[in-house]
N, C-alpha and C positions, 0 to 999 in steps of 0.2 A: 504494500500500500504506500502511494507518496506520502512523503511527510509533507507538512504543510508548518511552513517558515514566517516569524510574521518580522517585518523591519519595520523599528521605529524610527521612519524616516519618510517622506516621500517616494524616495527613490534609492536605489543603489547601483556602484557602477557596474556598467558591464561585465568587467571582469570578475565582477562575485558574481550577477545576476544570471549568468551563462553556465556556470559553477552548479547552482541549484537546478536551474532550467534541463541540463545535459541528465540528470536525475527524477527530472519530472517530478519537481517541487512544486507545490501549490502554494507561491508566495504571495504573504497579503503585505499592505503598506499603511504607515498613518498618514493621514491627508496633510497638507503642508496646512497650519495655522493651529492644528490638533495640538493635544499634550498629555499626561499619564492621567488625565479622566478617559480620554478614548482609550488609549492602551490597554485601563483596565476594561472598557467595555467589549473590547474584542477579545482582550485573553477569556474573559467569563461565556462568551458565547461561542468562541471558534477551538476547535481541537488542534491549537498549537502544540507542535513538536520542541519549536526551537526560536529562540527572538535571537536578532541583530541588532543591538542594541545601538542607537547613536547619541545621541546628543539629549535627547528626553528622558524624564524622569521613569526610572522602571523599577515600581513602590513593593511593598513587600504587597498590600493590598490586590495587583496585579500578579501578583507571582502567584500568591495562595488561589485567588480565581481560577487558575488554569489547569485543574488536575493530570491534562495530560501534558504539562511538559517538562522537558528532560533535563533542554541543555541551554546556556545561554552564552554568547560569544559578544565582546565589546569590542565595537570597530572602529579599536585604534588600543590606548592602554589605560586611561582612567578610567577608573569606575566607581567614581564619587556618584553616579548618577543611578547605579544599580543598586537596591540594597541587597549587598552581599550573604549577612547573615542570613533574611528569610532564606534566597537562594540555599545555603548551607544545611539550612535548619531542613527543607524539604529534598536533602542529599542531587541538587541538582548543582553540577559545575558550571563553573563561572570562567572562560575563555578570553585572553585578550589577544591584539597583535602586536608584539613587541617588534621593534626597529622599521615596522614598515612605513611607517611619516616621519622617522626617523632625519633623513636627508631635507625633509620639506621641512619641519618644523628647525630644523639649525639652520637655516640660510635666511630664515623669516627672524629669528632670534641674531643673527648678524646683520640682518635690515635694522630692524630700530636700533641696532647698538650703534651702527654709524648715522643714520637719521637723527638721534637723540644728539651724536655729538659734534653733531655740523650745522645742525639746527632745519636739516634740510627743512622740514613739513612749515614751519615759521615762513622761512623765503620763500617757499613755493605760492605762497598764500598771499604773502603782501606782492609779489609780483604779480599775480592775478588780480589785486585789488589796486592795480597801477601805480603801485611804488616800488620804487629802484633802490631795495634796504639792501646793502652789500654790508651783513655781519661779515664780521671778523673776529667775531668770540668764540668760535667754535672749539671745539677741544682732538688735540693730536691724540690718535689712541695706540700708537708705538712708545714703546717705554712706558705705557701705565700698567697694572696691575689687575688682571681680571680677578676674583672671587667665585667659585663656584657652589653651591649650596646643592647637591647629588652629584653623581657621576656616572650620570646613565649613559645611553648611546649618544644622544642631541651633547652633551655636554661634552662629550669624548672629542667630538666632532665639532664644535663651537670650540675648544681647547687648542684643535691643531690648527685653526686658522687662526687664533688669535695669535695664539706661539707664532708665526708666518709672518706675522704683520709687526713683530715685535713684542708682544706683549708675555708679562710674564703672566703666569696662573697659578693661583692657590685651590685647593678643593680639598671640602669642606664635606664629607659623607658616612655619617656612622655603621652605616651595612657595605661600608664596602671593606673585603678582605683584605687584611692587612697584607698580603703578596700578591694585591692586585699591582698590575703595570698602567703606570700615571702618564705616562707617554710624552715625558719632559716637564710637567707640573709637579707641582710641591704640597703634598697635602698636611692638612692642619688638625687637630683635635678635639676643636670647639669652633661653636660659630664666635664667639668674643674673642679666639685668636684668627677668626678670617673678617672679620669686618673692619678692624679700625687700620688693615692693609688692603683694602677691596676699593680700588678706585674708580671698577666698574663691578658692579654685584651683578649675574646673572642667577635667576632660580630656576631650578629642573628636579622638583619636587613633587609627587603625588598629593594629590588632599587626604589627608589623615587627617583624626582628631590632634592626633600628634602637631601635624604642621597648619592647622589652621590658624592662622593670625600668627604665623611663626616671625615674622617680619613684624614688628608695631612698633611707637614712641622710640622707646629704649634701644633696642637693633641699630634704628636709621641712625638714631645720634653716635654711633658711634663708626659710622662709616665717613671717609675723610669728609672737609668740605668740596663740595662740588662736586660729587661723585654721581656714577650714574648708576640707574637699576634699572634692568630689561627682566620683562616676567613674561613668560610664554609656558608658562607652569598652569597653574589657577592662581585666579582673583582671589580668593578666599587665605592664600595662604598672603598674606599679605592686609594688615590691618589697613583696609583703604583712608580711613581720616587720617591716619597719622603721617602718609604717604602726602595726603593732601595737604596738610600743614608743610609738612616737610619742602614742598615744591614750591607751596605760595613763597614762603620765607626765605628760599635760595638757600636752605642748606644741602640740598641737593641740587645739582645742575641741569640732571632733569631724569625721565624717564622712559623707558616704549616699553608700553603695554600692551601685551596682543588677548592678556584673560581682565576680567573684573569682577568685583565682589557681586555683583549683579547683572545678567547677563539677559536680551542688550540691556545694555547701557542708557539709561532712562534719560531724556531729554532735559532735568535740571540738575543733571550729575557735574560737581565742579572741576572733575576732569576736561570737562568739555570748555570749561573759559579759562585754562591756564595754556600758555603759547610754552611752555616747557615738560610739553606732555606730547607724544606720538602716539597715536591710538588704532588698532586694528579691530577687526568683529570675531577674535574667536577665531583666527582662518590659519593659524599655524600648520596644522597638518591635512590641509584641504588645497592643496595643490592637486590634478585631476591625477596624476603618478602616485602618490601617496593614496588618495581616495581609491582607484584602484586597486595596491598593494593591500590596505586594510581592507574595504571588500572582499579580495578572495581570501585572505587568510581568515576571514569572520566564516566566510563559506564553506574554506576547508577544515574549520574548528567543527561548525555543527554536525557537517556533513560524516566527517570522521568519524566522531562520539555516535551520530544515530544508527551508524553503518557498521559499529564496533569495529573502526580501524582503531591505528595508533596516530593518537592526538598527542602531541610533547606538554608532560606535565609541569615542565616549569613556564607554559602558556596559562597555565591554572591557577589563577587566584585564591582558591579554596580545594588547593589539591586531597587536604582529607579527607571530604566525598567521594576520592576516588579510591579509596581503600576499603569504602563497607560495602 
């Protein structure tokens, strides 16, 4: 019997949708405007096998609805949007796809780091509004000092171009193995010994209770003056007012944000009236290569698990449901 897949998304690329299709999946979709009210109305009436999780809330409320399903795969690697435990609790696995927006998401993360310190998005802006402002504050980022806070893939890869261009790097990662290879960076054992040498702070953090608002007040003060912070992690790990103070005041020199505490970004957000703030929508790993690479690997996570192949457990979030 097909399985019937449901994606919370409007759409998915090709490259997964073909994946299911070549299996004679019966895949449903959330309509673009939708949110985890319809998710849960479809999982309580439809005999979903398996969700593709994206960007929308997938509530524990939605998980229990759905007695027949098995397996769920995040297409891409957070999954602050799924709740895990229920998933856990009803021994169903939890799938992501590691390094596959890998590439997208570190070149978008070296976007704002030189936008943020050349002021580009500022100039672009007053030249469209017919002034000829030729800053010349911009900040050299050879011979400064990156900061890393994880040292996953995006940061490995954010690290060797920085290293390139001059810069030295510090990283800053409690799970990472002490005989892990730092690939020419210097790592440190607290974040209070990477910050008051971080004259650029990059985050590459998962949202945990652990890291939320792991960045606030006290952090920023002790990162130099005029340092900059690029977050292409999540908004949440990052106490947005203090961020806010921080940038009104110029103790920062500025920022590029590609997440926010609040997603979108509400129209009287005062990110939006400070000119030392770069801002993107969430698009870090939604280059059409990346959105295709997650795609299939979301495809080949569910399809794997419902076909009893082998799915790689360190893709498991909650690999101890796979042991009972």
């Amino acid at each position: 019997m097909p399985h019937t897949i449901l994606v919370t998304a409007p759409k998915l690329s090709a490259a997964g949708l073909d994946l299911l299709h070549a299996q004679h999946c019966r895949v449903l979709f959330v309509a673009q405007g939708q949110g985890a009210t319809e998710i849960e109305q479809i999982l309580a009436r439809e005999p979903v096998d398996a969700v593709i999780s994206r960007t929308l809330d997938l509530t524990a409320t939605a998980i229990a609805a759905c007695p027949t399903l098995k397996v769920i795969s995040k297409h891409g690697v957070g999954v602050s949007n799924i709740d895990v435990g229920a998933a856990t609790a009803r021994g169903i696995p939890v799938y992501v796809t590691p390094g596959a927006n890998a590439q997208s998401v570190t070149e978008l993360t070296l976007a704002l780091m030189f936008a943020a310190a050349r002021r580009v998005s500022w100039m672009d802006q007053e030249l469209r509004d017919g002034r000829w402002s030729r800053a010349q504050d911009g900040l050299e980022l050879s011979g400064r000092t990156l900061g890393l806070v994880g040292f996953g893939q995006v940061a490995r890869r954010v690290s060797l171009a920085c290293q390139a261009i001059g810069m030295s790097v510090l990283v800053f990662d409690p799970l990472l193995p002490a005989d892990s290879d730092l690939q020419g960076a210097e790592r440190v054992e607290s974040l209070q010994q990477l910050l008051p040498r971080s004259q650029v702070l990059s985050l590459h953090v998962p949202l945990t209770e652990k890291t939320r608002g792991f960045i606030g007040a006290e952090q920023l003060a002790l990162l130099p003056r005029d340092a900059l912070l690029i977050n292409t992690a999540r908004g949440e790990v990052i106490d947005e007012s203090a961020l806010i103070d921080a940038l009104r005041e110029r103790r920062l020199y500025a920022a590029g944000l590609d997440t926010m505490a609040i997603e979108p970004l509400p129209a009287d957000s005062p990110l939006l009236s400070l000119d030392n703030v770069v801002l993107t929508p969430h698009v870090g790993g939604s280059t059409p290569a990346a959105l295709a690479a997650m795609a299939a690997g979301a495809a080949r996570n569910v399809l794997g698990y419902l076909n009893g192949a082998s799915v790689s457990a360190s893709a498991c979030v909650n690999p101890t449901v796979l042991c009972n």
